[in-house]
Every structure is written in C-alpha cells, then in structure tokens.
TORLUMLO-657927 format. One record per residue (C-alpha): residue number from 0; x, y, z. Coordinates in nm, 2 decimals. Layout:
! residues N
{num: NUM | u: X | v: Y | w: Z}
...
END
This chain:
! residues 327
{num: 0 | u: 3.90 | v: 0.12 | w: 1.74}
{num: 1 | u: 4.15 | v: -0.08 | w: 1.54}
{num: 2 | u: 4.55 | v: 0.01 | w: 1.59}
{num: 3 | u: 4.59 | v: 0.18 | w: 1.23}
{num: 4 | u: 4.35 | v: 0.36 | w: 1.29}
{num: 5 | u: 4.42 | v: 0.51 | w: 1.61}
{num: 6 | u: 4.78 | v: 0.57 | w: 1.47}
{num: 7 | u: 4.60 | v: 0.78 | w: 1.15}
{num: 8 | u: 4.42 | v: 0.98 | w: 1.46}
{num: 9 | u: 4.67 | v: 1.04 | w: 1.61}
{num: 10 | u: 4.87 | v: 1.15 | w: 1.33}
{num: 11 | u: 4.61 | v: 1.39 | w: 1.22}
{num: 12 | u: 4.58 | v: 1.55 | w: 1.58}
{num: 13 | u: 4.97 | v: 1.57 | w: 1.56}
{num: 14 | u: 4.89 | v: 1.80 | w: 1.25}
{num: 15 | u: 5.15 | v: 1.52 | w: 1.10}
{num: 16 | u: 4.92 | v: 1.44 | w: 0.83}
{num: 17 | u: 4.57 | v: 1.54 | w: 0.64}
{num: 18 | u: 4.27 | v: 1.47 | w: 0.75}
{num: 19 | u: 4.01 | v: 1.33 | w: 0.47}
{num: 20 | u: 3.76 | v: 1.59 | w: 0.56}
{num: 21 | u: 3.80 | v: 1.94 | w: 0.75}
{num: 22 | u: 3.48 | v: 2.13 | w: 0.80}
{num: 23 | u: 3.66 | v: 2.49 | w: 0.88}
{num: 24 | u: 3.54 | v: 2.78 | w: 1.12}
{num: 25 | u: 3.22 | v: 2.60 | w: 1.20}
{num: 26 | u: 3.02 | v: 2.65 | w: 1.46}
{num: 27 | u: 3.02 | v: 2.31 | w: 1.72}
{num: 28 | u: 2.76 | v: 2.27 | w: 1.91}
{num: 29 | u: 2.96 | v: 2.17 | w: 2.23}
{num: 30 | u: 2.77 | v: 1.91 | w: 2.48}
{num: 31 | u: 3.04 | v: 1.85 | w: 2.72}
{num: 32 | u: 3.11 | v: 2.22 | w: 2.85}
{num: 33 | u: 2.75 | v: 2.32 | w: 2.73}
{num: 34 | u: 2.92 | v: 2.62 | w: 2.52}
{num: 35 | u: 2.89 | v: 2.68 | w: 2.15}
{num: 36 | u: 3.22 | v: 2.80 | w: 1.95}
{num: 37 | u: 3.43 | v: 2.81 | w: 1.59}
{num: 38 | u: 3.63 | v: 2.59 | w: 1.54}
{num: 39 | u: 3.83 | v: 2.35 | w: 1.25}
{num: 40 | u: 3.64 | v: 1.99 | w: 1.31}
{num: 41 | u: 3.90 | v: 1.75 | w: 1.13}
{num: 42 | u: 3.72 | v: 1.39 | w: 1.06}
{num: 43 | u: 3.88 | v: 1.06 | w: 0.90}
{num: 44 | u: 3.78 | v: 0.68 | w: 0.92}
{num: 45 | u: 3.47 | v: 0.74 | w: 1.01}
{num: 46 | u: 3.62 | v: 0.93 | w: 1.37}
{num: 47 | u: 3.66 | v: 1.32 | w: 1.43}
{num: 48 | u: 4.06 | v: 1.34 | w: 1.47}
{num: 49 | u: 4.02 | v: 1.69 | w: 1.56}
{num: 50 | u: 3.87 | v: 1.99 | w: 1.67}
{num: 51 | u: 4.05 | v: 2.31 | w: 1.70}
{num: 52 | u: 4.21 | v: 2.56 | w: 1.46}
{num: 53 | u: 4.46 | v: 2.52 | w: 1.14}
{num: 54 | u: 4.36 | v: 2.17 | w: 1.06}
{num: 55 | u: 4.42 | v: 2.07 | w: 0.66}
{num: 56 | u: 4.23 | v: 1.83 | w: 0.52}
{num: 57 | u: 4.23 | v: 1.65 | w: 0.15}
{num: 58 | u: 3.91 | v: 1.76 | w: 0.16}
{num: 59 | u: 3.85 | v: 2.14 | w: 0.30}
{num: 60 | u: 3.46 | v: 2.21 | w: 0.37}
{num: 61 | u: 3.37 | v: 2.61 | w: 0.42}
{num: 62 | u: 3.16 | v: 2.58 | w: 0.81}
{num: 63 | u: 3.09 | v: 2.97 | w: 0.77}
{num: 64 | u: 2.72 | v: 2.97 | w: 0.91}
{num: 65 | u: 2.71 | v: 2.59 | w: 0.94}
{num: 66 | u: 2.66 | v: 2.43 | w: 1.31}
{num: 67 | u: 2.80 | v: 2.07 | w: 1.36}
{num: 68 | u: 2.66 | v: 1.87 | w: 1.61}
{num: 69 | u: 2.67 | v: 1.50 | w: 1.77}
{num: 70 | u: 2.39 | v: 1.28 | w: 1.58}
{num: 71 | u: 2.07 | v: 1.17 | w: 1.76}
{num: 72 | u: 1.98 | v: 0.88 | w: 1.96}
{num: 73 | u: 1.65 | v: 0.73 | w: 2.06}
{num: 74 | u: 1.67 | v: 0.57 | w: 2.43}
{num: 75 | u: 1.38 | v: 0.37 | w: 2.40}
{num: 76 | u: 1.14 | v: 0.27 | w: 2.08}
{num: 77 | u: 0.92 | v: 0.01 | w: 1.95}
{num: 78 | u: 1.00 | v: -0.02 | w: 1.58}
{num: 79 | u: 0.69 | v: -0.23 | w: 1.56}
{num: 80 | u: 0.45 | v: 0.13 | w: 1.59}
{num: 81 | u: 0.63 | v: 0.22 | w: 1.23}
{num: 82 | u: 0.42 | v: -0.09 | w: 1.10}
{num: 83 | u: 0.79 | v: -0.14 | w: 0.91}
{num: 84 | u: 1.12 | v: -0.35 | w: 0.97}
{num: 85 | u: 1.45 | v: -0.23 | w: 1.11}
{num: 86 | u: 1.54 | v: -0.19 | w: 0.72}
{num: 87 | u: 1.28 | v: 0.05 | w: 0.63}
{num: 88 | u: 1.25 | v: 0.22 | w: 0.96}
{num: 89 | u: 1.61 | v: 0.30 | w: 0.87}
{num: 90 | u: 1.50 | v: 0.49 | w: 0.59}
{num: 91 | u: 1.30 | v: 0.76 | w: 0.76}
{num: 92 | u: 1.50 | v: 0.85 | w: 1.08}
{num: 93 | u: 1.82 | v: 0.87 | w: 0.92}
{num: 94 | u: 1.77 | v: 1.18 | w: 0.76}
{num: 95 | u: 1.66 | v: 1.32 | w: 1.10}
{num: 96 | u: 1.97 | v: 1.29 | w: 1.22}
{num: 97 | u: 1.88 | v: 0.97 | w: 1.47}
{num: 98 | u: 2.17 | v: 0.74 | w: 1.42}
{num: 99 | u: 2.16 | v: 0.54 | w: 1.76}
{num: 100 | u: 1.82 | v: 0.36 | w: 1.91}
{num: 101 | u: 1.75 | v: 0.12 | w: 2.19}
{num: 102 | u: 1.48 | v: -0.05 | w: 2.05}
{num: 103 | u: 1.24 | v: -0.31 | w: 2.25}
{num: 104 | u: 1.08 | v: -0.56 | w: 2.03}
{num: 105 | u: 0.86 | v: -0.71 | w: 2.29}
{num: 106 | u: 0.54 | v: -0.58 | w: 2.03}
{num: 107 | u: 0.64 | v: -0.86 | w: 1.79}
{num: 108 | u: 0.77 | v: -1.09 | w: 2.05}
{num: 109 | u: 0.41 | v: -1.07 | w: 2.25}
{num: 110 | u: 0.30 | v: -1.22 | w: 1.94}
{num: 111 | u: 0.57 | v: -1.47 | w: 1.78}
{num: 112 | u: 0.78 | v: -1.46 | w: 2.04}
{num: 113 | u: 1.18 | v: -1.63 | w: 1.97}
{num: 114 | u: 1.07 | v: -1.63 | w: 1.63}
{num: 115 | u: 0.98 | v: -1.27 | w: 1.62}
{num: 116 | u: 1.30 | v: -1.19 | w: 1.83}
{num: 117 | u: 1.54 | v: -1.35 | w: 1.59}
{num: 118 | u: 1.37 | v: -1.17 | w: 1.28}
{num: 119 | u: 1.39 | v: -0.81 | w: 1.43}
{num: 120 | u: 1.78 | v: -0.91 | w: 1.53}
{num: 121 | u: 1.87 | v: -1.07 | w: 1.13}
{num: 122 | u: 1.69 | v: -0.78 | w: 0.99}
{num: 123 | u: 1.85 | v: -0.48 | w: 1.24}
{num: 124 | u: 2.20 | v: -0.66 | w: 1.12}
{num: 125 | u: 2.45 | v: -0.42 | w: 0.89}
{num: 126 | u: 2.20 | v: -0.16 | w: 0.89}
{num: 127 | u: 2.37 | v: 0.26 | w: 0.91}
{num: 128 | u: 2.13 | v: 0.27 | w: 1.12}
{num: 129 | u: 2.30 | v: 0.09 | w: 1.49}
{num: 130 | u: 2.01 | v: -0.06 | w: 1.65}
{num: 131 | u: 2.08 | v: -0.19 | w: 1.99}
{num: 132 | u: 1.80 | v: -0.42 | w: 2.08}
{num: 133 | u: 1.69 | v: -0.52 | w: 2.45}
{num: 134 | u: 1.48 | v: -0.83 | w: 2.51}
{num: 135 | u: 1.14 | v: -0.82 | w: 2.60}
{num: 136 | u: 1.14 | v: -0.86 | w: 2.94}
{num: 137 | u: 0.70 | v: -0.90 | w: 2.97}
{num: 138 | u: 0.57 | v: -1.17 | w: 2.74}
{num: 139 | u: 0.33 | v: -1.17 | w: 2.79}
{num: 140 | u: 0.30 | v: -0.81 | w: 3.03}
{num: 141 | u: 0.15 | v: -0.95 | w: 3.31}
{num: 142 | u: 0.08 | v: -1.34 | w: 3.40}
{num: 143 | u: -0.32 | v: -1.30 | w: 3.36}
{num: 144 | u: -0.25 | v: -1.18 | w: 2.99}
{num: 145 | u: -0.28 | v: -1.46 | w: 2.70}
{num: 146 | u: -0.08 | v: -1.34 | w: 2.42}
{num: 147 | u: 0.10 | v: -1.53 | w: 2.11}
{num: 148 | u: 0.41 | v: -1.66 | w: 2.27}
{num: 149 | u: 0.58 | v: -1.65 | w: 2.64}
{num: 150 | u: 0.93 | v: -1.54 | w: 2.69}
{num: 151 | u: 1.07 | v: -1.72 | w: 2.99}
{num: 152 | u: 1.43 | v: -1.66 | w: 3.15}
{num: 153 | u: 1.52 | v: -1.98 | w: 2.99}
{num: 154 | u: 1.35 | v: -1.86 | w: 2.63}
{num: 155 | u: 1.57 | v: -1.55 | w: 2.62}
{num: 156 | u: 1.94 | v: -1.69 | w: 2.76}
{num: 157 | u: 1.98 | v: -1.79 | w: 2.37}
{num: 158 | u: 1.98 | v: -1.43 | w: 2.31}
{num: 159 | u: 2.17 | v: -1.26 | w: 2.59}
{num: 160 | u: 2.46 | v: -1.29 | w: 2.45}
{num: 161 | u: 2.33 | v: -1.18 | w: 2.10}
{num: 162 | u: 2.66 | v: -0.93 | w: 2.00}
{num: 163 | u: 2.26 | v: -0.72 | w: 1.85}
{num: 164 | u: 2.15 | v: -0.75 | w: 2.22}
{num: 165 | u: 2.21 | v: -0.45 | w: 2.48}
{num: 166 | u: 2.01 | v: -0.52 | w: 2.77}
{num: 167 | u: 1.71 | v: -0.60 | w: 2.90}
{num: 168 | u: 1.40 | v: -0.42 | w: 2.77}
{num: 169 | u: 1.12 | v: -0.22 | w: 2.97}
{num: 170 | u: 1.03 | v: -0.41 | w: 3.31}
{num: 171 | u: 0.68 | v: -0.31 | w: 3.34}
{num: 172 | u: 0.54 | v: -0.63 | w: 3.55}
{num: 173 | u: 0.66 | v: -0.43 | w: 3.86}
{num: 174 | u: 0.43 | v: -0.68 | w: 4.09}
{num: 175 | u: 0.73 | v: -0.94 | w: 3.99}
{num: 176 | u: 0.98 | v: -0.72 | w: 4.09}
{num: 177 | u: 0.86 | v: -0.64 | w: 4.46}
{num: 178 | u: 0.75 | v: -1.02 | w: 4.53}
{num: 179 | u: 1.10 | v: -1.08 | w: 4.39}
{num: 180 | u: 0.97 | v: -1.35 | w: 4.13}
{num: 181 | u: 1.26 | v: -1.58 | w: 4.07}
{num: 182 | u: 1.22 | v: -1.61 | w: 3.68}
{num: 183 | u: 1.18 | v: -1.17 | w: 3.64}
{num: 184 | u: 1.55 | v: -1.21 | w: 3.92}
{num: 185 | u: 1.69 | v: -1.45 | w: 3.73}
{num: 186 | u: 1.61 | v: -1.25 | w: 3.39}
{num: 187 | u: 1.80 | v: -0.94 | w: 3.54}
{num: 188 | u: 2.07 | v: -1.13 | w: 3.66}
{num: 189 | u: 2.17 | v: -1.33 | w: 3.33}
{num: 190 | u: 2.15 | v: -0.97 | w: 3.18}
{num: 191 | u: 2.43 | v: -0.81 | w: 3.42}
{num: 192 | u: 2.61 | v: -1.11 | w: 3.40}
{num: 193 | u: 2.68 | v: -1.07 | w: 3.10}
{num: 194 | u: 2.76 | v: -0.72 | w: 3.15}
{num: 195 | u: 2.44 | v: -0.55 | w: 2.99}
{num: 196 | u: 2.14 | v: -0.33 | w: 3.12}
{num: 197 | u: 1.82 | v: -0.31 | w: 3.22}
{num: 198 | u: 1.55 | v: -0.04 | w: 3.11}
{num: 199 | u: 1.23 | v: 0.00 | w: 3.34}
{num: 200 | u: 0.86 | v: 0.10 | w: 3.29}
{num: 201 | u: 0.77 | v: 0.28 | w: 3.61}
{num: 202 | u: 0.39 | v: 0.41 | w: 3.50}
{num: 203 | u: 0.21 | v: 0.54 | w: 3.82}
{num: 204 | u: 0.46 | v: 0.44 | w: 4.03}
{num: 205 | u: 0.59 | v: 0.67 | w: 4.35}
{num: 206 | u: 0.89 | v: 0.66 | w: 4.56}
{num: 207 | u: 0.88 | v: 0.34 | w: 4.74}
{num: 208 | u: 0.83 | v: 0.16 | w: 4.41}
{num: 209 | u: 1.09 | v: 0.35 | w: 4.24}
{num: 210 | u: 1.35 | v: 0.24 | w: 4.54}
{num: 211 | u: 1.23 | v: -0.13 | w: 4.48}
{num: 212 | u: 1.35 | v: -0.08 | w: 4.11}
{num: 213 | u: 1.64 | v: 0.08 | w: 4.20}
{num: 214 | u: 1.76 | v: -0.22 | w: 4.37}
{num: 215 | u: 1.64 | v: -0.43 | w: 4.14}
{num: 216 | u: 1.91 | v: -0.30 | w: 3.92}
{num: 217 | u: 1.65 | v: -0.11 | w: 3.69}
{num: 218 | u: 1.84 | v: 0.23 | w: 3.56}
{num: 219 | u: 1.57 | v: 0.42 | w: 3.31}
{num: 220 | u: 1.24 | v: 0.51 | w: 3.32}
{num: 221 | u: 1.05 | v: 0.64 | w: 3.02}
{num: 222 | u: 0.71 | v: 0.68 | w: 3.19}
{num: 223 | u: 0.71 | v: 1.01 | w: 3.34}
{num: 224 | u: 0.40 | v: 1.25 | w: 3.30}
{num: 225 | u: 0.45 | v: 1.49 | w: 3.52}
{num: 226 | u: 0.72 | v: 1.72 | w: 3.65}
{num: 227 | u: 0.68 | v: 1.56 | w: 4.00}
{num: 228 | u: 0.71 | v: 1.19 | w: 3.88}
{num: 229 | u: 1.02 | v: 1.27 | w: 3.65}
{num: 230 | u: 1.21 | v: 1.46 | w: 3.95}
{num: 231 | u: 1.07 | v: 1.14 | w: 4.19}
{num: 232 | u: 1.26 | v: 0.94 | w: 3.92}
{num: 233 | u: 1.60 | v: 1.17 | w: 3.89}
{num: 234 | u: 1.64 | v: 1.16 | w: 4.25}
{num: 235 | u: 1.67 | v: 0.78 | w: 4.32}
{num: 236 | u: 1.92 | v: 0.79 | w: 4.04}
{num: 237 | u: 1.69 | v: 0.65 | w: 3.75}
{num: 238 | u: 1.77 | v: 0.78 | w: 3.39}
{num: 239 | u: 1.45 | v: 1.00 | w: 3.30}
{num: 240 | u: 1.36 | v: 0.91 | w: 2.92}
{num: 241 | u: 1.14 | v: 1.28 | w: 2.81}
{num: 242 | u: 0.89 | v: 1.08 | w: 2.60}
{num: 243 | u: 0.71 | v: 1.24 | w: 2.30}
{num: 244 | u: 0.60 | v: 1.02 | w: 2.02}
{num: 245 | u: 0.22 | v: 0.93 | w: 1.88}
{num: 246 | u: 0.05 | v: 0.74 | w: 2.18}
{num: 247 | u: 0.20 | v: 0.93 | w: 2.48}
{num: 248 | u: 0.33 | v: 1.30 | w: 2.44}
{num: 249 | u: 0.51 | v: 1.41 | w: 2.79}
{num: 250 | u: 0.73 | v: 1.66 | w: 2.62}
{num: 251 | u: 0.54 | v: 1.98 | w: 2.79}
{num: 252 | u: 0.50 | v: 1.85 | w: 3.13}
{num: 253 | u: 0.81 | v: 1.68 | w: 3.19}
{num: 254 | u: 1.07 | v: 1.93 | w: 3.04}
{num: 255 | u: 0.91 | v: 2.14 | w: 3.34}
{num: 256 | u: 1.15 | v: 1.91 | w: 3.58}
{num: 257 | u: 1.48 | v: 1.98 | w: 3.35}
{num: 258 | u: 1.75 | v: 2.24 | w: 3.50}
{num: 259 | u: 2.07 | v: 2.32 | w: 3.47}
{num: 260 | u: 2.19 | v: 2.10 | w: 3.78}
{num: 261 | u: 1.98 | v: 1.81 | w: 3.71}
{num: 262 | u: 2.00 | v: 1.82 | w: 3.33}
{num: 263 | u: 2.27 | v: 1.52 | w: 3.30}
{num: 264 | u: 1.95 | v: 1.24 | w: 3.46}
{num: 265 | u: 1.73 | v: 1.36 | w: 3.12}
{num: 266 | u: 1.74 | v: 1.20 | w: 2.76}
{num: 267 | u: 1.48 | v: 1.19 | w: 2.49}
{num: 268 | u: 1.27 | v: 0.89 | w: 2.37}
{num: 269 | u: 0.92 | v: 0.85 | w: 2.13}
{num: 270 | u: 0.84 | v: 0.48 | w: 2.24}
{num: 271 | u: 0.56 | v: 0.47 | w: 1.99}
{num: 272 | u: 0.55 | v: 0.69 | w: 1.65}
{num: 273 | u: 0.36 | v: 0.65 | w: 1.36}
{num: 274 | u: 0.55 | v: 0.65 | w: 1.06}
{num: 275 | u: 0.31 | v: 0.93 | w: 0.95}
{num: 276 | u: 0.34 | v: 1.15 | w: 1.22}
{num: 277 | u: 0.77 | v: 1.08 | w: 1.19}
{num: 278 | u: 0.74 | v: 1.21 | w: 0.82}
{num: 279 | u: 0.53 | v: 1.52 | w: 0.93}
{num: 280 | u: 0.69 | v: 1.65 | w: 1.26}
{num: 281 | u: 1.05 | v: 1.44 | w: 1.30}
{num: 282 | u: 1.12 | v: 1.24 | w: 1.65}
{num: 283 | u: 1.42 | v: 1.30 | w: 1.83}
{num: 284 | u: 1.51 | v: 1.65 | w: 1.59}
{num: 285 | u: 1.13 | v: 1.77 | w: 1.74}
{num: 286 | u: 1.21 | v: 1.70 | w: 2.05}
{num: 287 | u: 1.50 | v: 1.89 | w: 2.06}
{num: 288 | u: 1.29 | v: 2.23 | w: 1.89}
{num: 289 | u: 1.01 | v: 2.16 | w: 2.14}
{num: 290 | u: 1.27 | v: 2.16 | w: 2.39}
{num: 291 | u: 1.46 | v: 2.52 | w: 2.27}
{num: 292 | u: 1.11 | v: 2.70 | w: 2.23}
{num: 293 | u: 1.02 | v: 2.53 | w: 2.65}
{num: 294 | u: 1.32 | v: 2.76 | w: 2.73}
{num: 295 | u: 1.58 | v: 2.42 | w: 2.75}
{num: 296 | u: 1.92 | v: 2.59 | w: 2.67}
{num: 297 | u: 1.99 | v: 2.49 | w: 2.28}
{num: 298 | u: 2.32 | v: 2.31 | w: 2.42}
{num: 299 | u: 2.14 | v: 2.16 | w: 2.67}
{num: 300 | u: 1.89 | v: 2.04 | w: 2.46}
{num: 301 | u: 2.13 | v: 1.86 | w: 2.24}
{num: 302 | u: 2.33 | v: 1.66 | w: 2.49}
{num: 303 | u: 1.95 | v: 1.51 | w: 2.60}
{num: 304 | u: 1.92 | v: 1.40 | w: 2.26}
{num: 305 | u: 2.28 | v: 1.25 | w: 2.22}
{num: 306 | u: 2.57 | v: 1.28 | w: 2.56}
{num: 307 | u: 2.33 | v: 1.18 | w: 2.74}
{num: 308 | u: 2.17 | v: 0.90 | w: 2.62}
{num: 309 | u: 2.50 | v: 0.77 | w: 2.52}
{num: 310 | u: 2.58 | v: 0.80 | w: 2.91}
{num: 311 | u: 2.31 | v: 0.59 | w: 3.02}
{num: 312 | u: 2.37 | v: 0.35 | w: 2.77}
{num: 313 | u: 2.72 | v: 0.31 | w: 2.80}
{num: 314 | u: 2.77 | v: 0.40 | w: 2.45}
{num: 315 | u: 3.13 | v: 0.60 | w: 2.50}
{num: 316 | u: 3.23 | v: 0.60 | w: 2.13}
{num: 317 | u: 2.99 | v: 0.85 | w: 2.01}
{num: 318 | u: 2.77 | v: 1.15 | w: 2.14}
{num: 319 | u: 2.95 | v: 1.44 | w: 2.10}
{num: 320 | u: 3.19 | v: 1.66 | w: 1.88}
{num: 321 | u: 3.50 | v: 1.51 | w: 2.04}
{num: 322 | u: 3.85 | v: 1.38 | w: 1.93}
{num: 323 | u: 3.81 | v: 1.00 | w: 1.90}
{num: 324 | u: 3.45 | v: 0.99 | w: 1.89}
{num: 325 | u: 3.25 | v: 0.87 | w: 1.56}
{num: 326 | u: 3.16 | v: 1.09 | w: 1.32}
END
C-alpha cells in the first residue's frame, strides 16, 4: 500500500475525513469471527477504511437488506478448460464475484510449452481479474508421456521470478517426488527460493504418500474424493481444495469432512469448467450455495471461498470485510 494512501485510511478510520463510498447499516458477512452483523462499511482507494457505525462518506449507499461480503477466489484452475484466454475468461467469472485465481497453465504448456507459458502470462497482464499463475510443474506428466514440449528445471528458472508467477503448479508425478528426482528437487527448491509455493496433486494417494509430500514442501491438494482422503489430507497439514467443476465434482462427498474445528484446512477450487456449464450454474458462487444447502454454516461457507484461500496462498491484502483490506 502506497504512504498516501495509508495516510487517507487512516484518516477516514479517524472519522477525520470522508470516505468516497459508505455502504450504511449493511449486513457484513464476517469471515474472521464467523458472525454476521450491521454495520457502516466505509471504502476509499480501492481499500475498505472502515467498518463500524457513523461513518460519512461523499458518497452514502442505503445497505438496508443488502449483505457485503469478501469477493471470491479460485485456489486452483486450468483456464485452458474455458477453451478462452485470461482476457475473456475474465469476462464470465467476474460477474460471479471470483476476483482472485491460481491458475496452472500446464494444459497449454504440455503442448507449446515456454511459448505457451509466456502467452498465458502477457495475456493474464492488467487484467481486473488478478491471476496468479504457477508453473507447470509435469511436462509432460509423467516421463513415459510424449507431449508437445518438456518443461525442465532449467526451462522454467526464466519464469520463477515472473512478478505473474506465484508458485509452483500441481505436482502430480509423485513417483519423482519419493525417488527424490533431482530436476522435480531442484524445481521445488528454485520455487521457495524465491519465496513462492508449491500446490500438489495427490489423486489416490494415502498417508505415507501424503507425509512424503509434506516434506517435499507440497502445501495443497485439490484431489480429494472422499471424506476419508480429505480428512487424510487436513491432518498432515495439506490445504484441502473442495473441488467441483465439469470433469471432477467432489463437492457432495468431501464437504462431508468440513466441521467447525477443521474448517480453516478447506477452500474451494473447479480445476476444470466448461465455459457452458460457468454460464449455467456459476463456480466458486455454486460452490458456496451447494455448500449452505450440505448444512456448511453460510459464514463458514464464505471464508472457504475467500479467508481461506487467501491464507494458503499468502494473499494477506484481501479476503475479508476488514480495515485495510481491498475492496
């Protein structure tokens, strides 16, 4: 956050000055305490300044019946399934609220690899839409595969330091991981050297495996189907991605692992989704209603599609109606 702008923040908090917008009495959906309540939500520069009661703005929005809530972010998602770029996929998830996504373009990449990399990166650039990308880790997924293009750790140091690049995308050649394969270490390692994370793919694997990616320094796991694999998952400290999208729908099985006390481990992802079926049903926005109607707690359900992916993604700036966050 620039200096000026914290000082205008700060100001506004103070009550020393008007916000640009105040949506008053408005009901916040609250995904730190897990609560809902009324309150004046004061927002300027693109921050909320504010939440409490007697703000002014220059700008004064009735919230009578309205609920305000932290937008959405998909934790893991192959653009490439919309058949569109990061410019037009823009387009359709906006409106639904999804403003955040950690997006792995290893479906290009598999075919035109650095080439395909850099497009996805030029075209994800200045979009409203923040895409954080992570690099293919598996290209091609597994060393007997022949695909379009191979992504070595020497192909993708170029792009680690990418200011588009987040982290390392889903490691699904596990084999590499437990014969400790120096190119898959030395992938990892260039990744967390540079401060940046590393998302698994831990399909039908149990709880020795999962410990080998634990130490691997693997933190998510989108590959759950069942309420035993997704507590398996929680328990060795992996981030638990509740999938639901066109290929793979885990919504009903896994949000059978979600309580109270283990809520905080559980975020939502679609992986793959038609563009069709986004138009029709939503992504992250049906998740969440699929989640109310399972019995999820409606607060609860909203810091999965927000806090907490934010959390596991170190994205600290944004995921919940908070002073200093972004609006």
């Amino acid at each position: 956050m620039e200096q000026t702008v914290r000082e205008r923040l700060i100001a506004i908090a103070a009550k020393k000055e008007k916000a640009a917008v105040v949506y008053q009495n408005i009901s916040v959906i609250d995904v730190m305490t897990r609560e809902t309540y009324t309150a004046d939500v004061a927002i300027d520069s693109g921050y909320i300044a504010a939440v409490g009661e007697g703000y002014e703005g220059v700008e004064n929005r009735p919230g009578t019946s309205l609920f305000i809530a932290p937008s959405f972010v998909d934790a893991h998602v192959h653009i490439e399934s919309s058949m569109v770029p990061p410019s037009e996929y823009e387009q359709a998830i906006l409106p639904l609220g999804v403003t955040t996504i950690i997006a792995d373009p290893h479906e290009i990449a598999n075919v035109k690899g650095a080439e395909g990399l850099s497009f996805m990166l030029d075209d994800a650039e200045g979009l409203a839409l923040d895409v954080r990308m992570m690099l293919p880790s598996c290209v091609p997924a597994t060393s007997f595969e022949h695909a379009g293009a191979s992504l070595d750790a020497a192909a993708l140091a170029p792009f680690v330091n990418h200011p588009g690049v987040h982290g390392l995308g889903e490691v699904m050649d596990y084999p590499a991981v437990e014969r400790a394969d120096r190119d898959m270490l030395q992938k990892i390692k260039q990744i967390e050297d540079a401060g940046k994370l590393v998302d698994g793919h831990a399909a039908g694997l149990g709880p020795r495996e999962i410990n080998i990616y634990g130490v691997a320094g693997i933190r998510t796991d989108h590959e759950s189907i069942s309420k035993e694999d997704a507590i398996a998952r929680a328990r060795r400290g992996l981030y638990v991605e509740v999938r639901e999208g066109s290929a793979a729908r885990n919504l009903k099985e896994v949000l059978d692992a979600v309580t109270e006390s283990n809520a905080s481990r559980f975020l939502f992802c679609t992986d793959d989704k038609h563009l069709d079926d986004t138009l029709r049903e939503g992504t992250i926005d049906y998740n969440i209603r699929y989640a109310i109607r399972h019995g999820i707690k409606r607060e609860t359900a909203y810091a999965m599609a927000s806090l907490h992916a934010t959390n596991a993604y170190r994205l600290d700036d944004r995921g919940a109606i908070v002073p200093g966050r972004r609006a």
